[in-house]
C-alpha positions in Angstrom: -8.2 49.3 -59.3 -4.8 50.1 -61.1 -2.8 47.0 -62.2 0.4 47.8 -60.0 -1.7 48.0 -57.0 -4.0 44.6 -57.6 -0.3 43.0 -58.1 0.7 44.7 -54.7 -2.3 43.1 -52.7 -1.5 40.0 -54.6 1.6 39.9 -53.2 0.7 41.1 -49.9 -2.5 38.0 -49.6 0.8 35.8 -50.9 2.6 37.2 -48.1 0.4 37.0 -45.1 -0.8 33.4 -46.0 2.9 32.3 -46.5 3.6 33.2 -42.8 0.0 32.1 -41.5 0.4 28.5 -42.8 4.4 28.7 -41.5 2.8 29.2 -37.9 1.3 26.8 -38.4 3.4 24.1 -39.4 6.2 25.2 -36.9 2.8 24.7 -34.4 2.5 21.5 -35.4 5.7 20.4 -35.3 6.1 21.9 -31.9 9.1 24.2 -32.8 8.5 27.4 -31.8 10.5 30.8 -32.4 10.9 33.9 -30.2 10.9 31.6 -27.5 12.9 32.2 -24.3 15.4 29.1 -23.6 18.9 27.8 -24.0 20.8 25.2 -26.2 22.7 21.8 -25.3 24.5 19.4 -26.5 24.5 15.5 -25.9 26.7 13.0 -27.4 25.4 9.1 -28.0 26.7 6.0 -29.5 23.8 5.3 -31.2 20.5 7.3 -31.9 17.9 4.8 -33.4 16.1 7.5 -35.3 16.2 10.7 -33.6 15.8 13.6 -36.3 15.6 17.3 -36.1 12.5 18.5 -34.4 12.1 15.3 -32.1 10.5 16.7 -28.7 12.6 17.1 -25.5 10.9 15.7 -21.9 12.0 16.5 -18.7 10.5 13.7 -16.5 7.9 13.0 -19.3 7.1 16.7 -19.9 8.0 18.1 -23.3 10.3 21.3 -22.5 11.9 21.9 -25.9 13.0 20.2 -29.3 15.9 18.5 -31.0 17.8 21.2 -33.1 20.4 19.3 -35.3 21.7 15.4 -35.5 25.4 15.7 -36.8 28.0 12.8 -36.8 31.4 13.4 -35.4 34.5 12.2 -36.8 36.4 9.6 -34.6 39.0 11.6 -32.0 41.6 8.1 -32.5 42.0 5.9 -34.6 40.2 2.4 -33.6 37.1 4.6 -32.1 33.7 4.7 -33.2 31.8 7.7 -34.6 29.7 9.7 -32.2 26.7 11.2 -32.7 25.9 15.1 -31.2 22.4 16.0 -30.6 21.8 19.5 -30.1 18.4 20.2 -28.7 16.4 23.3 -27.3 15.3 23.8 -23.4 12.6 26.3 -22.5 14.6 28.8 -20.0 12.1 27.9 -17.0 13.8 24.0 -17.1 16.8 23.9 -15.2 19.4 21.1 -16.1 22.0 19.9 -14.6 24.9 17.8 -15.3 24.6 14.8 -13.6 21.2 14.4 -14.6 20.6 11.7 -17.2 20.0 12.5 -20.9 19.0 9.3 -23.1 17.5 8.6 -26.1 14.0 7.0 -25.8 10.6 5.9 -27.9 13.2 4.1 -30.5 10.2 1.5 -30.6 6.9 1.7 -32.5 5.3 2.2 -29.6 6.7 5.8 -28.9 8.0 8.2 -30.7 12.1 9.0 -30.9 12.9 11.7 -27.6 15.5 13.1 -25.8 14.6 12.1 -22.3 16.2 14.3 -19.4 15.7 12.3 -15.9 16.6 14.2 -13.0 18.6 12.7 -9.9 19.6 13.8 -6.6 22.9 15.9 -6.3 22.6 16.8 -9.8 25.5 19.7 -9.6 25.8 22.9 -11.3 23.2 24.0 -13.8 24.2 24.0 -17.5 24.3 27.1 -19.5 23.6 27.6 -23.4 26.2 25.7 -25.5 27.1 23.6 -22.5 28.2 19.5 -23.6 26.6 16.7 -22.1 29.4 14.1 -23.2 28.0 10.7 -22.1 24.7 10.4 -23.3 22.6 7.2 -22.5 22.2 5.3 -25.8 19.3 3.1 -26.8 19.4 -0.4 -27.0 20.0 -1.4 -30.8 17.9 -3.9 -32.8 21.1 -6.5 -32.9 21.1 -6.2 -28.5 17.4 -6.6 -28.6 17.8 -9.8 -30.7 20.4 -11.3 -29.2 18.8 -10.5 -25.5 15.5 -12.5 -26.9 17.3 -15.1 -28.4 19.2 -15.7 -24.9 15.7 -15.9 -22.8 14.6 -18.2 -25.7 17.6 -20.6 -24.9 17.0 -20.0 -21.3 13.1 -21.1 -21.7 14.2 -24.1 -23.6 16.7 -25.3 -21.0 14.0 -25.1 -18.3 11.3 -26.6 -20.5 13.6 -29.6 -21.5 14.6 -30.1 -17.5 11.1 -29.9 -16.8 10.3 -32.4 -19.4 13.3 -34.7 -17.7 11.7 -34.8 -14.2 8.5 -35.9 -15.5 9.6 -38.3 -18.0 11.3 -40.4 -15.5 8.5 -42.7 -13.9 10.0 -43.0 -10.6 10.4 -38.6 -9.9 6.4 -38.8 -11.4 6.0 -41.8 -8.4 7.3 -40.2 -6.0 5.3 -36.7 -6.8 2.8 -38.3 -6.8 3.0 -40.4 -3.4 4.3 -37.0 -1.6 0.9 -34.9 -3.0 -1.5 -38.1 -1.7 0.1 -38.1 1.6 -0.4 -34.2 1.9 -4.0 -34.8 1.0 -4.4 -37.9 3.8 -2.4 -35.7 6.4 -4.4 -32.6 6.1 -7.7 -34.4 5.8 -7.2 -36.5 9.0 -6.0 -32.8 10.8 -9.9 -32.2 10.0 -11.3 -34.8 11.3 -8.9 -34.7 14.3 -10.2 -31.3 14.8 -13.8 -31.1 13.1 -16.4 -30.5 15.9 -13.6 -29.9 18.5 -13.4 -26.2 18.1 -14.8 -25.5 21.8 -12.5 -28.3 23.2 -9.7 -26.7 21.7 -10.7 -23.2 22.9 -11.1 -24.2 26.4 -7.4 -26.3 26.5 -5.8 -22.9 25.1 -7.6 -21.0 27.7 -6.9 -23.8 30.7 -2.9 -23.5 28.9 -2.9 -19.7 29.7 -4.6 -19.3 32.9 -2.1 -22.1 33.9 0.9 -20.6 32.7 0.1 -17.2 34.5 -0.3 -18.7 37.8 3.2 -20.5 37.7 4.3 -16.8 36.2 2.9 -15.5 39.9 4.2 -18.4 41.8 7.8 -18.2 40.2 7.3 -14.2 41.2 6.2 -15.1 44.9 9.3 -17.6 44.8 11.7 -15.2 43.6 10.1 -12.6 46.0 11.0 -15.0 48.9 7.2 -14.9 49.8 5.5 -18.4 51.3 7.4 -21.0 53.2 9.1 -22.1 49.9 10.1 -18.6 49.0 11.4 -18.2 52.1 13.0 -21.5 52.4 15.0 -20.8 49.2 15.9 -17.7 49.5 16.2 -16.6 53.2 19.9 -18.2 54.0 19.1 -18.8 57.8 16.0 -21.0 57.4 18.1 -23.3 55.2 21.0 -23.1 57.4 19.0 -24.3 60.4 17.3 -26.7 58.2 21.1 -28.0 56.9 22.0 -27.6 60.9 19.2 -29.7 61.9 19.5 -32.7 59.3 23.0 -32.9 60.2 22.1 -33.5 63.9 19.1 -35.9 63.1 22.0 -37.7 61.7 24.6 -38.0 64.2 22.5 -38.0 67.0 19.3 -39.9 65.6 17.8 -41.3 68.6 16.9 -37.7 69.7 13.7 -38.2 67.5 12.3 -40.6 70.0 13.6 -39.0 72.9 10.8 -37.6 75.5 11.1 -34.0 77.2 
């Protein structure tokens, strides 16, 4: 083999296994090129540590990858510095612009993300360079201290009340006296009741079977059926009733008068 072509396959082995083990990195790293999607842009107050090639979920799924961090310059004076995160979206993922677009897995427990949560009514779909300009930022390590250090105070306050009520001998007393006289009430409904179970059956059942027959009787009342049905609701039986008291009255010796 000639020396000019041994250096060509050389350089053509050199070649091939340069852009072998580049697929394969890009693989890796979940960047991927020739692929059909769109770009977009988010901007955040604060990213934790969201680098290029961070993955992009929609609803958990990954759809794409961060492109480029960049920090933008302050529009007035007295502002802070933004952060733009331009990412990639595979073109099947449709995004809107109400949806929400945060920055998640800040923690050691997952790793930094572009999050994209859908919502109802999400309006129009975004297009390839399109800005999302209110990004949801993640909590910083400052908030997350401060926020522990509150429920800290908060714990202490109750655990120091706490401590208040049963350090005074009297609150402990009375606790005390209230939880005994549960016990004494509850265990004398037992014996009240132990053993009575068929009693107490039967006087539920005699409660019911009563109750439906003054339901029928109020019925046949209302109905005007039976002499006191009738009496109360048929005007002319009282009337001559009323008629007839009012003569035994004035006239009283008619009840011992003989036909």
């Amino acid at each position: 083999m000639s020396k000019p072509k041994f250096e060509v396959m050389v350089g053509l082995f050199v070649v091939v296994g340069f852009i072998i083990l580049s697929t394969i990195v890009f693989f890796v790293s979940g960047i991927y090129f020739f692929r059909p999607g769109y770009h977009l842009s988010a901007q955040f107050d604060f990213v934790g540590i969201m680098d290029r090639g961070a993955p992009v979920r929609f609803s958990g799924v990954r759809v794409g990858e961060v492109s480029n961090v960049k920090i933008l310059r302050p529009a007035k004076e007295g502002e802070n510095a933004k952060v733009e995160i331009t990412f990639f979206v595979e073109k099947r993922i449709e995004v809107r612009e109400r949806y929400l677009v945060s920055v998640q897995g800040t923690h050691i427990m997952s790793e930094p993300h572009i999050e994209i949560t859908p919502v109802p009514d999400g309006g129009r779909i975004l297009k390839d360079g399109d800005l999302i300009p209110n990004g949801i930022s993640p909590p910083t390590l400052d908030d997350l201290i401060k926020q522990g250090d509150s429920i800290a105070k908060r714990m202490n306050k109750i655990l120091e009340s706490i401590g208040i009520v049963f350090e005074d001998e009297e609150t402990r007393t009375m606790l005390h006296d209230s939880l005994k006289n549960m016990n004494q009430l509850l265990a004398s409904m037992n014996q009240i009741t132990a053993g009575q179970e068929k009693e107490l059956r039967n006087m539920v059942v005699n409660l019911n079977r009563t109750a439906d027959e003054m339901s029928k009787l109020l019925k046949q009342i209302n109905e005007g059926n039976g002499t006191l049905g009738k009496f109360i609701k048929e005007d002319e039986v009282y009337n001559n009733l009323q008629d007839f008291t009012r003569d035994i009255k004035t006239h009283p010796w008619k009840l011992l008068k003989k036909n």
